[in-house]
C-alpha positions as CSV (number, residue, x, y, z in Angstrom):
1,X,14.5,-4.0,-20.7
2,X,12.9,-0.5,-21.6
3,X,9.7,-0.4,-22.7
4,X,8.7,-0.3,-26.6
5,X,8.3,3.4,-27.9
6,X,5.4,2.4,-29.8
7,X,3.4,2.3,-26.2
8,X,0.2,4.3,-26.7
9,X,-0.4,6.6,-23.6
10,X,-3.8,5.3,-21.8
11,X,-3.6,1.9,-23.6
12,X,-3.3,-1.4,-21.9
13,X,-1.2,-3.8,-24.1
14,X,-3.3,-6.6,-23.8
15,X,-7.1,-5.4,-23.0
16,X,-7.2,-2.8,-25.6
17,X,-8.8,-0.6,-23.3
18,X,-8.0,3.4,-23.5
19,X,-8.4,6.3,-21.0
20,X,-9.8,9.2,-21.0
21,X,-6.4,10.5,-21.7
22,X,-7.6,14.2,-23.0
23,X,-8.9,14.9,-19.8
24,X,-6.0,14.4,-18.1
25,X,-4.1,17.3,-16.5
26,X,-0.9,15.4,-16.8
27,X,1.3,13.5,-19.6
28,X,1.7,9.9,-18.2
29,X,4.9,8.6,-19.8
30,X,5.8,4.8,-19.7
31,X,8.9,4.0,-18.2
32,X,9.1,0.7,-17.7
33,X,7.3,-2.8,-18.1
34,X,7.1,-5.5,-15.3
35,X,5.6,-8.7,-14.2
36,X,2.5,-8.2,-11.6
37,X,4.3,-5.3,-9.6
38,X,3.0,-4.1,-6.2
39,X,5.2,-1.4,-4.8
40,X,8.1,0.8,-4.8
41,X,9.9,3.3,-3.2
42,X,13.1,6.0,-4.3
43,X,16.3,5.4,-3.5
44,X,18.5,8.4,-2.5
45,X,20.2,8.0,-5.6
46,X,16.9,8.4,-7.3
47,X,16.2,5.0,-8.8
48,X,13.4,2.8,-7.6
49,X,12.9,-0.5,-5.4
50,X,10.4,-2.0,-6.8
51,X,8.6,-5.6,-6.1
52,X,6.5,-7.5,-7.6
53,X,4.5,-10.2,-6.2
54,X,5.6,-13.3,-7.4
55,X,8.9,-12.5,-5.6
56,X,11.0,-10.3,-7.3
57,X,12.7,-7.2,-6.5
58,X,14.3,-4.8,-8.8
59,X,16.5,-1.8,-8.8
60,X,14.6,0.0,-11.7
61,X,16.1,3.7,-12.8
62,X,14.1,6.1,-13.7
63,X,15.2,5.9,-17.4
64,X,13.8,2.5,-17.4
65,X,16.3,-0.2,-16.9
66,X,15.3,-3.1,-15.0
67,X,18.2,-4.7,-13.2
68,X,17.9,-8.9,-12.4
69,X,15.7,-9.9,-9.6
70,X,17.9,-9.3,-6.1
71,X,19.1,-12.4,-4.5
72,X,18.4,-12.3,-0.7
73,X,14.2,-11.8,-0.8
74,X,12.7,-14.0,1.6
75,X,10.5,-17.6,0.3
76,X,6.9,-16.0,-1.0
77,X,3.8,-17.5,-0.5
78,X,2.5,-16.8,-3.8
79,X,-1.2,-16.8,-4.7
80,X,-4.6,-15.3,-4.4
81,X,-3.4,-11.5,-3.4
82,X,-0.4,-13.3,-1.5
83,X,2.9,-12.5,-2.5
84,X,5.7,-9.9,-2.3
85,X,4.1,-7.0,-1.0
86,X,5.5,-3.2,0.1
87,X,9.0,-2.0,0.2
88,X,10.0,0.6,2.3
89,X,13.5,2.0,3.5
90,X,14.8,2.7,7.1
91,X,14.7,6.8,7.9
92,X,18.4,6.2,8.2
93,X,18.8,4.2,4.6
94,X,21.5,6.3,3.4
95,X,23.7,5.4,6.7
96,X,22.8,1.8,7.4
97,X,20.8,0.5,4.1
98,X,18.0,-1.4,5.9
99,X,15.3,-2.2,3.5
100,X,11.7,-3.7,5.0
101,X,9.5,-5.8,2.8
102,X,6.3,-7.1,3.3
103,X,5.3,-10.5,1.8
104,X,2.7,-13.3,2.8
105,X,4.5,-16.4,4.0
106,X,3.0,-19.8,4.6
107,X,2.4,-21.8,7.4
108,X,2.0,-25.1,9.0
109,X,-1.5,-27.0,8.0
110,X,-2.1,-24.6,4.6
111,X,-2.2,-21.6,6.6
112,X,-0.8,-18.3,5.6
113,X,-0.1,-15.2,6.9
114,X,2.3,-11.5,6.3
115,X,5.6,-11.4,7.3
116,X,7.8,-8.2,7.6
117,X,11.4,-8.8,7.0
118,X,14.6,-6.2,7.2
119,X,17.8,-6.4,6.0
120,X,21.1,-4.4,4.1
121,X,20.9,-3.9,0.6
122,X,24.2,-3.9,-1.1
123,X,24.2,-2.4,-4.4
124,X,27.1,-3.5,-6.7
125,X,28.9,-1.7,-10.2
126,X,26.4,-3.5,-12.4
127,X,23.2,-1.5,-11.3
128,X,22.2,-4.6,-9.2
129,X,22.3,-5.5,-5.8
130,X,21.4,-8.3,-3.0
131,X,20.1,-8.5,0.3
132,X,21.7,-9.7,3.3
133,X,21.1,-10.4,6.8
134,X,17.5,-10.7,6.5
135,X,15.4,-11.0,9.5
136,X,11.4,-11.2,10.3
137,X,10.6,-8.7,12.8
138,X,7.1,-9.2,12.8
139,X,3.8,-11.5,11.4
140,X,0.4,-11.5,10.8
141,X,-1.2,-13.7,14.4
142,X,-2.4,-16.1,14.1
143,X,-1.9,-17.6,10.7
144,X,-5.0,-18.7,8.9
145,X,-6.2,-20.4,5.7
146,X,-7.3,-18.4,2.4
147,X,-4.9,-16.1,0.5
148,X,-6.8,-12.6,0.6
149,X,-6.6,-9.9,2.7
150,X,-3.0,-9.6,4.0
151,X,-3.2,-5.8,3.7
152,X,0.9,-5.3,4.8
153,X,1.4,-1.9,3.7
154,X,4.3,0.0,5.6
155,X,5.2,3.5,6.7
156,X,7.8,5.2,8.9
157,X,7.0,8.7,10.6
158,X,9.3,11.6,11.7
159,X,10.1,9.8,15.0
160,X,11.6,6.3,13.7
161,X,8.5,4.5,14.4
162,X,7.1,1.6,11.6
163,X,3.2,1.4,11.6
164,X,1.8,-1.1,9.7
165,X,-1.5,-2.1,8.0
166,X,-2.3,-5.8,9.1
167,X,-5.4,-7.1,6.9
168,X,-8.6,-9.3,8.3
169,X,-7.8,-12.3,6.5
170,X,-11.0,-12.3,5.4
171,X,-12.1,-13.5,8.9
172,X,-14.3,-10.7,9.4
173,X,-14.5,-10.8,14.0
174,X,-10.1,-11.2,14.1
175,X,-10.4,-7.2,13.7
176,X,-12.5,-6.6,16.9
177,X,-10.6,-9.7,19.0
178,X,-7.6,-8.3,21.0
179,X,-5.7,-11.2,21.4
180,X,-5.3,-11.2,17.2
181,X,-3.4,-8.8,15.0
182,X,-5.4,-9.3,12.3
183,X,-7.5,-6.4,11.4
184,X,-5.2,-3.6,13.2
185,X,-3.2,-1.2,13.0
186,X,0.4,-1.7,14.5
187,X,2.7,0.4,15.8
188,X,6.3,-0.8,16.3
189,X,9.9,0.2,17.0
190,X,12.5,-0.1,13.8
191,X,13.6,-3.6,14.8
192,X,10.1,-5.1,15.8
193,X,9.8,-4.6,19.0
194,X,6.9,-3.2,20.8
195,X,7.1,0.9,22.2
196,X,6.3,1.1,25.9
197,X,3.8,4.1,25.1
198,X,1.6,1.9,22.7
199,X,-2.6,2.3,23.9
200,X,-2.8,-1.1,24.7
201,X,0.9,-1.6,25.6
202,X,0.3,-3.2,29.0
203,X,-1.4,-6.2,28.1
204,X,1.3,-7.7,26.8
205,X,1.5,-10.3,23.7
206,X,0.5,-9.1,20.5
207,X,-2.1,-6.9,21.9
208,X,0.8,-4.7,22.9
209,X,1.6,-4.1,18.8
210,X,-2.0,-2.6,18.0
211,X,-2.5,0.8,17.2
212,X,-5.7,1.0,16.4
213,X,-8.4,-1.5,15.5
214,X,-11.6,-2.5,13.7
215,X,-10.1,-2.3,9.9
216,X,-11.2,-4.8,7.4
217,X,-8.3,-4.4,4.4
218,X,-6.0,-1.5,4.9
219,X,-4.1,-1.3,1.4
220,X,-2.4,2.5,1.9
221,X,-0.9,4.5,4.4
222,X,0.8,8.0,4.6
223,X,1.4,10.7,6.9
224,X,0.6,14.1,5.9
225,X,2.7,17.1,6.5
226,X,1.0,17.7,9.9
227,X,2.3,14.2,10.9
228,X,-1.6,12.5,10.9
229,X,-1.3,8.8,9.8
230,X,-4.3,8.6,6.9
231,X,-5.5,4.6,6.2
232,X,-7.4,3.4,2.8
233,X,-9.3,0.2,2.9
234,X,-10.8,-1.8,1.2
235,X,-14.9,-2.1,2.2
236,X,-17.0,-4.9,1.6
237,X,-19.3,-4.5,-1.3
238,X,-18.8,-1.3,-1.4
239,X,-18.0,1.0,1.5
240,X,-14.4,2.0,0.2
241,X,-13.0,4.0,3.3
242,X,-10.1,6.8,3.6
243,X,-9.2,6.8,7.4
244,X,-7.7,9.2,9.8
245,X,-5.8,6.5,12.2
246,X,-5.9,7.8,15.7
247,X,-4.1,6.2,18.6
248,X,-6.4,3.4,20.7
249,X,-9.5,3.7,18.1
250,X,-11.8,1.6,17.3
251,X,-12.8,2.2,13.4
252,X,-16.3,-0.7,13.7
253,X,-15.4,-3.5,10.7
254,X,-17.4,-5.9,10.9
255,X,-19.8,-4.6,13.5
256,X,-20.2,-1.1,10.7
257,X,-19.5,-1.0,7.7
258,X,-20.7,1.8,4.9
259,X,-20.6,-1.6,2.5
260,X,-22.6,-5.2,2.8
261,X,-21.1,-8.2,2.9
262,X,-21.0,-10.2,-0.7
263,X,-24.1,-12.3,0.1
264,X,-25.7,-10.0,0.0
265,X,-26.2,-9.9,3.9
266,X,-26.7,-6.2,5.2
267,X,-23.9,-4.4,7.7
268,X,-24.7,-1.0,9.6
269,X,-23.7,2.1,8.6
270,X,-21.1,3.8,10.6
271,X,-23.6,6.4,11.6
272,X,-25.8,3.8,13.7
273,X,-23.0,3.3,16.1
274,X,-21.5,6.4,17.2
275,X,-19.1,5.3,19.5
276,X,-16.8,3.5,16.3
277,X,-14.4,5.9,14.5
278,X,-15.8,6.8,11.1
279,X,-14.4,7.2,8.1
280,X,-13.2,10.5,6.6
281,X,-14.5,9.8,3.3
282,X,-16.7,6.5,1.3
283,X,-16.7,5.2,-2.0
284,X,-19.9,3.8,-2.7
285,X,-20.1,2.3,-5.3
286,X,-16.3,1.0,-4.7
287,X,-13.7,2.7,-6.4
288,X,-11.3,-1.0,-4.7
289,X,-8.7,1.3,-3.6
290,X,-5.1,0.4,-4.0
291,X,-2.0,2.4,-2.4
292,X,-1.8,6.0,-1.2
293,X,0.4,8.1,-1.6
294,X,0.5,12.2,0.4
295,X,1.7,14.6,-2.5
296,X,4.4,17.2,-0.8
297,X,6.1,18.0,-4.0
298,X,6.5,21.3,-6.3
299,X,6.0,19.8,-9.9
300,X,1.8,20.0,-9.2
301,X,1.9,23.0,-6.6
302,X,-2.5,23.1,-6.4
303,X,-2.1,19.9,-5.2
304,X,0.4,20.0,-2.7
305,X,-1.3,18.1,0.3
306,X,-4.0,16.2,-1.7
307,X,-4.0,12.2,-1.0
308,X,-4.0,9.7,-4.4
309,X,-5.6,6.4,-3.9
310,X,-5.0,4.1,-7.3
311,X,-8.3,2.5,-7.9
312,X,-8.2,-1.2,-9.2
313,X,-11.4,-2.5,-10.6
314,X,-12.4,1.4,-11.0
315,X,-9.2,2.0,-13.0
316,X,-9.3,5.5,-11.7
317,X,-6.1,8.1,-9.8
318,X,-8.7,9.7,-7.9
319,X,-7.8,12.5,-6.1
320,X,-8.3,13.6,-2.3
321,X,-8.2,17.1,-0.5
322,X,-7.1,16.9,2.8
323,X,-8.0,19.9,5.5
324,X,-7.0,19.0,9.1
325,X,-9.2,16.0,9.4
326,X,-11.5,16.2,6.7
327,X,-11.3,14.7,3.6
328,X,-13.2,14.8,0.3
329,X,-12.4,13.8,-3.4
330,X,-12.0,16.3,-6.0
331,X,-11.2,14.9,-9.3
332,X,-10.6,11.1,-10.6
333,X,-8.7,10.4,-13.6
334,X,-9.6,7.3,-16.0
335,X,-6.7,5.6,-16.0
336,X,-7.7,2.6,-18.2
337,X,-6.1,0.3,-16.3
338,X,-5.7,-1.0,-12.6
339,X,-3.6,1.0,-10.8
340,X,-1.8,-0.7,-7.5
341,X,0.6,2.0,-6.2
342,X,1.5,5.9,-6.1
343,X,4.8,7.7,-4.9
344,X,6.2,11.2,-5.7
345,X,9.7,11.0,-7.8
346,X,12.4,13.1,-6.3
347,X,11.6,16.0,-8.2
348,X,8.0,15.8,-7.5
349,X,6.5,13.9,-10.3
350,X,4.1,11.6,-9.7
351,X,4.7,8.0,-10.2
352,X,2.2,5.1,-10.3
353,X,2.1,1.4,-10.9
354,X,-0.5,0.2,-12.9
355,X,-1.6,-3.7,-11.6
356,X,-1.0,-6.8,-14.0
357,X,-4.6,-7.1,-16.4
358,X,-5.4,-9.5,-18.8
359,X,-1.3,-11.1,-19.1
360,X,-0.1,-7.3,-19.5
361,X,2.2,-7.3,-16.8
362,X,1.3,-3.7,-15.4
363,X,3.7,-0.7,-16.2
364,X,5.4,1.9,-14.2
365,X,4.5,5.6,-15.7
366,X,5.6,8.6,-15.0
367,X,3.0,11.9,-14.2
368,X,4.2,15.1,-15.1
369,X,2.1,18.1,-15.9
370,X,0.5,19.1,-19.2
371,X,2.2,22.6,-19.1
């Protein structure tokens, strides 16, 4: 299941549509070919988890061979942007082989909401594996209808806890209500349950989970090297947002917004309210940002510290500089096609995932530099 060595670099099978690919300071090399993937992460053996959203997920090596979908996934509520989301492992993977995954999950009355699930992954001779002893250790409050906005992106920082992104649902007022975590932030302990130290900790509920509030569509988050937690959503119309996520804030969606809402409706600007968190740096017009990923490696060394956010209708890499807690982009790359997700390889190339367009499926390509 490797991809075709006829692939043209910058093309995508189906659209026809090619990148600016002489501008690029990299050579993006196909690897692999898949169905609608939406996130990965390495393996300390090297190889990749990857999922993609109708349900499936691979082992996939970084040679490109695609093993059968893993038995063990939990039921997916497929649709809309619903489906199997992010995969990340436990900081103590290569001791006790906990995997998380993210995926929408459906409810009573044709309601929905994301689930967070954990279990072991047993790999086997074949280059295979399943999961077992799958649990949920965390959803989306309350569900709702509609299949958008689940935002479930995952990370771990140095200390061992999981922070998660936790979408709007399209709701718009679940990110400012308290007693919803929709629209936050969270901030949890490896198995799901709620740190004592958390800003809003004594209330109890699922008001003790939050983090940080006010977020409309949260689709990336990475720590940098300092340890800051950095947040891209998705605005509006417009209004694309990188965020610096600091404990107990309140970042203003809907109440601000650098976007409008689709009808058209106007939303006011961050700098009309003062007292809401503002972003560290706006796309307008939108770039629809998709993943982020923190680059620590040595392959690229000027851009050791930069943020990458893929860009989906923009088909764009563009790329962030990061000082303390400014931000500003630098560079975006035509890409040519939707790109979903970003992680650094093991020996620091970069690795993206480009989103399925047009019945292509969406590949996994490999960054490495020109010379």
């Amino acid at each position: 299941m490797k991809p075709s060595a006829t692939l043209v670099l910058g093309l995508v099978i189906a659209g026809c549509v090619t990148a600016d690919e002489e501008s690029w300071p990299f050579i993006a090399t196909p690897v692999a070919q898949l169905n609608e993937p939406w996130a990965m992460t390495f393996m300390p053996d090297g190889r990749l988890l990857v999922t993609e959203k109708p349900g499936r997920l691979l082992i996939v090596t970084r040679d490109g061979d695609i093993s059968a979908p893993l038995p063990g996934v939990p039921d997916v509520d497929y649709g809309g942007q619903g489906g199997l989301g992010d995969v990340v492992l436990h900081p103590d993977f290569a001791t006790n082989n906990l995997v998380y995954l993210s995926y929408a999950e459906a409810g009573d009355d044709n309601t929905r909401g994301a689930a967070i699930a954990r279990g072991e992954l047993i790999l086997n001779d074949d280059g295979g594996g399943e999961l077992i002893s799958m649990e949920v250790i965390w959803r989306q409050q309350p569900k709702v209808s509609g299949r958008g906005h689940y935002g479930h992106r995952m990370a771990f920082d140095d200390d061992g806890y999981l922070f998660i992104a936790s979408g709007e649902r399209q709701k718009f007022d679940p990110a400012q209500d308290m007693q919803m975590n929709l629209g936050k932030i969270i901030r949890l302990f490896d198995d799901g349950s709620v740190p004592e130290d958390n800003p809003f900790a004594d209330q109890g509920g699922v008001t003790a989970q939050i983090w940080s509030i006010g977020h409309r569509n949260p689709l990336g988050l990475a720590f940098d090297s300092a340890g800051q937690l950095w947040s891209q959503e998705m605005g509006p119309r417009h209004g694309d947002e990188l965020n610096l996520v600091i404990r107990g804030e309140n970042y203003g969606y809907p109440i601000v917004s650098n976007g409008n809402h689709y009808n058209g409706t106007e939303i006011p600007n961050h700098d009309t309210r003062p007292e809401f968190e503002a972003p560290k740096a706006t796309w307008v017009p939108a770039i629809s940002p998709a993943g982020l990923m923190i680059y620590h490696g040595d392959m690229f060394p000027d851009w050791k510290g930069n943020a990458f956010i893929g860009g989906l209708r923009s088909k764009v890499l563009v790329r962030v500089e990061l000082d303390g807690d400014t931000a500003r982009e630098v560079e975006r790359y035509d890409m040519g096609a939707r790109i979903r997700e970003e992680e650094q390889g093991p020996d620091g190339a970069i690795w993206i995932l480009e989103d399925e367009q047009r019945g292509s499926g969406g590949r996994l390509l490999k960054l490495t530099p020109k010379s």
